[in-house]
C-alpha positions in Angstrom: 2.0 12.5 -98.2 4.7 10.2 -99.4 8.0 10.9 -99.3 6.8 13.2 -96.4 8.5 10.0 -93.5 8.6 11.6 -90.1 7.7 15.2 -91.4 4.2 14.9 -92.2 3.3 13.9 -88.5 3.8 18.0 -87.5 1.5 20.2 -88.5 3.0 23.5 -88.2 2.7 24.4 -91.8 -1.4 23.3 -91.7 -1.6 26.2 -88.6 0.5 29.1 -90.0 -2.3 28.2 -93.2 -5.2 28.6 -90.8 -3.6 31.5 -89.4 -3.2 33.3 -93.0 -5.8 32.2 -94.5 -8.4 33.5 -91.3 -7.6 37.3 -92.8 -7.4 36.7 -96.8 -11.8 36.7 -97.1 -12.0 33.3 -98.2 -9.5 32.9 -100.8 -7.2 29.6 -100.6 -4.2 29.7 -98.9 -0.9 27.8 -100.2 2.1 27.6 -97.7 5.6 27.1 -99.8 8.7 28.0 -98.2 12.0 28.4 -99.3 14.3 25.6 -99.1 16.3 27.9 -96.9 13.0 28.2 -94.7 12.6 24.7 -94.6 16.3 23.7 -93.5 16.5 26.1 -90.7 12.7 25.7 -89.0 12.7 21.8 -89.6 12.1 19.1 -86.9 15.2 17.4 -86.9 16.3 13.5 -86.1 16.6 13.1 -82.5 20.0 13.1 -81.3 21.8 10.1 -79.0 24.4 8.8 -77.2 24.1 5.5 -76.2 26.2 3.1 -74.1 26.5 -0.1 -73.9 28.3 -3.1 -71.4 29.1 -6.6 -71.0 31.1 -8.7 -69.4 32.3 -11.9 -71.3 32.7 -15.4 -70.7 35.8 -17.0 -70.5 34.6 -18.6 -73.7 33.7 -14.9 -75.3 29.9 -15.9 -74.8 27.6 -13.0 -74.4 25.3 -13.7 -71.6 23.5 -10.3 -71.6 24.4 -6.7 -71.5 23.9 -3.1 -69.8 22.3 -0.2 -72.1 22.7 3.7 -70.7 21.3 6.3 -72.6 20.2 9.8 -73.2 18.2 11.1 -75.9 16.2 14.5 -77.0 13.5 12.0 -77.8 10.7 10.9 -75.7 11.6 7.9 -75.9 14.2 5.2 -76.8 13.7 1.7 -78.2 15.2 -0.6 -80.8 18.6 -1.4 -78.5 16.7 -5.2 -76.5 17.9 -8.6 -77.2 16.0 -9.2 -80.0 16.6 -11.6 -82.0 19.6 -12.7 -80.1 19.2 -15.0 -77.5 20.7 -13.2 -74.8 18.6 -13.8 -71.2 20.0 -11.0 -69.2 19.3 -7.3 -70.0 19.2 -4.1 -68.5 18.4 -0.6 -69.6 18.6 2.9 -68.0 17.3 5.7 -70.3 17.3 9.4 -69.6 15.5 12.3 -71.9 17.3 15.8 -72.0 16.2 18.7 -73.6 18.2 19.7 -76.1 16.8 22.7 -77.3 16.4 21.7 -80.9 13.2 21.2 -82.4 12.7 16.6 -82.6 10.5 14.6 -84.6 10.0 11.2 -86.0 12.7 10.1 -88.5 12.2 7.0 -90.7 12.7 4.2 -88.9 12.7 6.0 -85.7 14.4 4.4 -82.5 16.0 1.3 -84.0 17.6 3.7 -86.4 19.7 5.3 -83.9 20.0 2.4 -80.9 21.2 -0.2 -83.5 24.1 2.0 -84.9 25.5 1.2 -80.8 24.1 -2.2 -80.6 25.2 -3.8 -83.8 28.2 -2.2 -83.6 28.7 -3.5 -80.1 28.2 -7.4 -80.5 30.9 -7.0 -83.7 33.6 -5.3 -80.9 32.3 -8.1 -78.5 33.4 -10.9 -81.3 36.3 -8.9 -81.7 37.0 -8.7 -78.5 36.8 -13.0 -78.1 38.7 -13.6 -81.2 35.7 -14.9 -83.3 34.3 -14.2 -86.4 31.5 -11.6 -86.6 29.4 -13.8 -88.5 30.3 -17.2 -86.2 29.8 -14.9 -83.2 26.4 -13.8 -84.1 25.0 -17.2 -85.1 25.9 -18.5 -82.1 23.6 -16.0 -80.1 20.9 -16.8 -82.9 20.9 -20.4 -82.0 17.5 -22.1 -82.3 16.0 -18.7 -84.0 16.4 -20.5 -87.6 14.5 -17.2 -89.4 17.5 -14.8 -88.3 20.1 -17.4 -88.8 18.1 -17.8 -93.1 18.6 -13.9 -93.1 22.1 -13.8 -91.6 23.2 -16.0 -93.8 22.0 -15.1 -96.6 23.4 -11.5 -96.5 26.9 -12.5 -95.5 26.8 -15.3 -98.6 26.0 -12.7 -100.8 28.4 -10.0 -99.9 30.7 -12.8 -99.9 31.8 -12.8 -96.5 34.2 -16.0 -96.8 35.8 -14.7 -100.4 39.2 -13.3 -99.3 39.6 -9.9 -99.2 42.3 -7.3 -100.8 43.9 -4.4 -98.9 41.8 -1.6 -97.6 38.8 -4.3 -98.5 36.0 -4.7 -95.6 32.7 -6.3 -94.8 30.6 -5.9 -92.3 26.9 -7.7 -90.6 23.9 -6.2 -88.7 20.5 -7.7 -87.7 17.4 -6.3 -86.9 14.3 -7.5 -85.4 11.4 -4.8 -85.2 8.4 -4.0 -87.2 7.5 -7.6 -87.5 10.8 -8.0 -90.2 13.6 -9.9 -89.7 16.4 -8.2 -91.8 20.4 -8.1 -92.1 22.5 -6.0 -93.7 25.7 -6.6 -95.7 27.9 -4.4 -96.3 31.3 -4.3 -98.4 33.3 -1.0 -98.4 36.9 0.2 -99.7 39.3 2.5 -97.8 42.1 4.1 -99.2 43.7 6.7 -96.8 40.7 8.9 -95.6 38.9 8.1 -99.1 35.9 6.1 -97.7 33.5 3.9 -100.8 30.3 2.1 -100.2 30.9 -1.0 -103.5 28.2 -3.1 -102.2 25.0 -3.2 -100.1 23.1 -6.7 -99.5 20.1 -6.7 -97.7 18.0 -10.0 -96.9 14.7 -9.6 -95.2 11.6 -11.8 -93.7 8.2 -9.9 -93.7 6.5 -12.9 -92.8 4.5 -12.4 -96.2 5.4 -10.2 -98.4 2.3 -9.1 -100.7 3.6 -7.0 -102.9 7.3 -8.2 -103.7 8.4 -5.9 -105.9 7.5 -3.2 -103.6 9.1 -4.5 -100.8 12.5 -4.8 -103.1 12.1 -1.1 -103.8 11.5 -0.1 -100.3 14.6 -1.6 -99.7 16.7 -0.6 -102.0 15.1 3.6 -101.7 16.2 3.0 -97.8 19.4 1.7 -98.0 20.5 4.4 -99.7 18.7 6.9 -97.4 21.1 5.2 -95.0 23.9 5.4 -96.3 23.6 9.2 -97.1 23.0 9.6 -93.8 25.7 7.7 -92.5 28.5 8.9 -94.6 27.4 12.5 -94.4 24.5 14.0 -93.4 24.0 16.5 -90.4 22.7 19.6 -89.0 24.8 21.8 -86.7 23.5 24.7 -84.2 25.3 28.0 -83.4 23.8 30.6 -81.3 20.3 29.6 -81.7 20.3 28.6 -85.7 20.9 26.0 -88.1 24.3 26.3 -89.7 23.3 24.2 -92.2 20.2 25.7 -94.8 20.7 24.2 -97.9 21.9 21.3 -99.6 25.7 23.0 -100.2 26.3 22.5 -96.6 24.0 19.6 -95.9 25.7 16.6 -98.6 23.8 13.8 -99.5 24.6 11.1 -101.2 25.4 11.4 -105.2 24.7 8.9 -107.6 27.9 8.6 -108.3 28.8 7.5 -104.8 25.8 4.9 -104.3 26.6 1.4 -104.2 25.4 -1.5 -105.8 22.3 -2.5 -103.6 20.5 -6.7 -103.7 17.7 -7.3 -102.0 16.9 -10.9 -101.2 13.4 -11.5 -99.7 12.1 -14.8 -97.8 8.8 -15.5 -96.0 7.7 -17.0 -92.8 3.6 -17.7 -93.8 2.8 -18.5 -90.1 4.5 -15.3 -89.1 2.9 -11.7 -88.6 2.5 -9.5 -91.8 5.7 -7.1 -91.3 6.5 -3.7 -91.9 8.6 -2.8 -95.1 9.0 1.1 -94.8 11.2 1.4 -91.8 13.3 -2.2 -91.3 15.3 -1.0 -94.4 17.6 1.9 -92.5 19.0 1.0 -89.1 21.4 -1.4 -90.1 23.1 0.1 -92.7 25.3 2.4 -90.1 26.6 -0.5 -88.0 27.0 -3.0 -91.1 29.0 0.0 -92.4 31.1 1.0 -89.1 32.3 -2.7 -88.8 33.3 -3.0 -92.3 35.6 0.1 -92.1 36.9 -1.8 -89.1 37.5 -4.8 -90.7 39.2 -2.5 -93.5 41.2 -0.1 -90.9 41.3 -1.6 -87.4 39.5 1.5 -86.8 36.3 1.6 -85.1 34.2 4.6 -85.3 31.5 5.2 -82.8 30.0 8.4 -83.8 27.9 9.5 -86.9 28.2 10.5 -89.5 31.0 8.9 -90.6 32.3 12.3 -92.4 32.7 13.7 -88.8 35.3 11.4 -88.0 37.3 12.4 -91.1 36.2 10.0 -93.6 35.5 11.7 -97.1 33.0 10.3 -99.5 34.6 8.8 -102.8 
C-alpha cells in the first residue's frame, strides 16, 4: 500500500476483481491496467479557487482576513490562522460539482488552501513595504515554535545573503497534522526559463521517533511538490482525460530537482506529529513568492507551467 497516498482509499479496482473473479470458477483474479487505463479512469486532486481579503492597518498589521471559496471537494480546510496570531477570521466555502472523478491527494486540503494563503500574507508584506520574513514574525509573536522553524529555514536558504539578478527566495508556514513546518525556497529566472537551486525545509513533530525517516519523508515530498507545482496537470475535453501517459503529463526529472535540507527540532511536551503530509503544501507558495521576489511577478494559479514558465 505504500506509495498508494490518496489512491488506495477507492476501491474501484477491489470491485471490478469481485466482479471478474464471481464468473472465473474460483481461480484468482489480478486487476493490472494499462498506464493509459490508469491516467484516464483515475481520481484526480480536487480542484480550487480560493479567495482571500484584508484590509490593513495603517501600520501594514494584519488583523484578520476573509477566505471565499469553491471546491469539487467535500470539503475545504488548511486556509485558518494557524499558527499566526491573527484574532479575526472568516470563511465562506461552497462545493460544486465538477464532473471529474476527486479523491484524497497527499496532504489533502492544506495542500491546495496554503498555495492562496501563504501566498497571500507575502503580497500583504508586499503590500506594507516589509520584509516577508519580518512581516511573518511579527504575526508569530509569542508562538516561539513557529518563529525556531521560520527561522531556521530562512537562515538556511540564506535569506539575508544578497541576491544576483533573476535570484529569488521565498517563505511558507504550516501548522496542521500536529507539525510545525516552513519551507525555503531559492529559485533562478532567466526569461521564461524557471529553476528550483534550493529547497530548505525545517519541521517540529513534537517528537520525532524515527529521524531519519522523517528526513526522508521530507525530502520524497518536497519534490512531489515541486513536480507538481512546476508542471503537473490533467486536462478534460468532451468527457476524457487529455492527458494518459507520462508524455503529456511531465513530472519532475532528476535533472531539474533541487538541492533539498531538512532540519528537524522537537517540542517533547507537544503532540506526536504527522510526517507524511506536512512536507507538500508549502512548497507552491514558498515557490510563487520567490519567483516574485525574482520577477515582480506574482502568479496565482498552478501549475506554474500554465502561466508560461518552462522547467530548466
Amino acid at each position: 500500500m505504500g506509495g498508494g497516498f490518496g489512491r488506495r482509499l477507492k476501491g474501484d479496482y477491489a470491485a471490478r476483481a469481485a466482479q471478474v473473479a464471481q464468473h472465473t470458477a474460483g481461480l484468482p483474479v489480478q486487476v493490472v491496467w494499462t498506464r493509459e487505463e490508469d491516467f484516464a479512469h483515475g481520481w484526480h486532486r480536487p480542484a480550487m479557487r480560493l479567495s482571500m481579503r484584508a484590509n490593513l492597518a495603517e501600520d501594514g498589521g494584519l488583523a484578520g482576513y476573509e477566505v471565499v471559496a469553491a471546491t469539487a471537494d467535500d470539503r475545504t480546510g488548511g486556509h485558518g490562522p494557524a499558527p499566526y496570531m491573527v484574532g479575526d477570521y472568516a470563511a465562506t466555502l461552497s462545493t460544486v460539482k465538477a464532473g471529474v472523478p476527486v479523491g484524497a491527494w497527499r496532504a489533502v486540503d492544506p495542500g491546495m488552501a496554503l498555495f492562496a494563503k501563504e501566498s497571500f500574507i507575502d503580497e500583504c508584506a508586499h503590500l506594507a513595504g516589509a520584509d516577508p520574513l519580518a512581516y511573518r514574525e511579527r504575526l508569530l509573536l509569542g508562538n516561539e515554535r513557529a518563529l525556531r522553524v521560520l527561522r531556521a529555514a530562512a537562515g538556511a536558504i540564506g535569506w539575508d545573503r544578497p541576491r544576483e539578478p533573476g535570484g529569488g527566495r521565498g517563505l511558507a508556514i504550516l501548522h496542521e497534522w500536529d507539525t510545525v513546518v516552513a519551507h525555503a525556497v531559492e529559485v533562478r529566472v532567466t526569461g521564461r526559463q524557471l529553476r528550483v537551486e534550493r529547497l530548505v525545509a525545517a519541521a517540529d513533530l513534537g517528537t520525532a521517533v524515527n529521524p531519519q525517516q522523517v528526513k526522508a519523508q521530507f525530502e520524497g515530498g518536497g519534490l512531489m511538490a515541486v513536480s507538481a507545482a512546476l508542471g503537473e496537470r490533467m486536462t478534460f475535453r468532451d468527457g476524457r482525460a487529455v492527458e494518459t501517459n507520462f508524455g503529456a503529463y511531465p513530472i519532475l526529472r532528476m535533472a531539474q530537482a533541487p538541492a533539498v535540507e531538512v532540519l528537524l527540532f522537537e517540542t517533547p511536551e507537544a503532540k506526536l506529529g504527522g510526517a507524511g503530509e506536512p512536507p507538500v503544501p508549502g512548497v507552491a507558495p514558498a515557490l510563487a513568492n520567490a519567483i516574485f521576489q525574482a520577477t515582480g511577478r506574482r502568479v496565482r494559479s498552478l501549475p506554474f507551467s500554465a502561466a508560461g514558465f518552462a522547467v530548466a
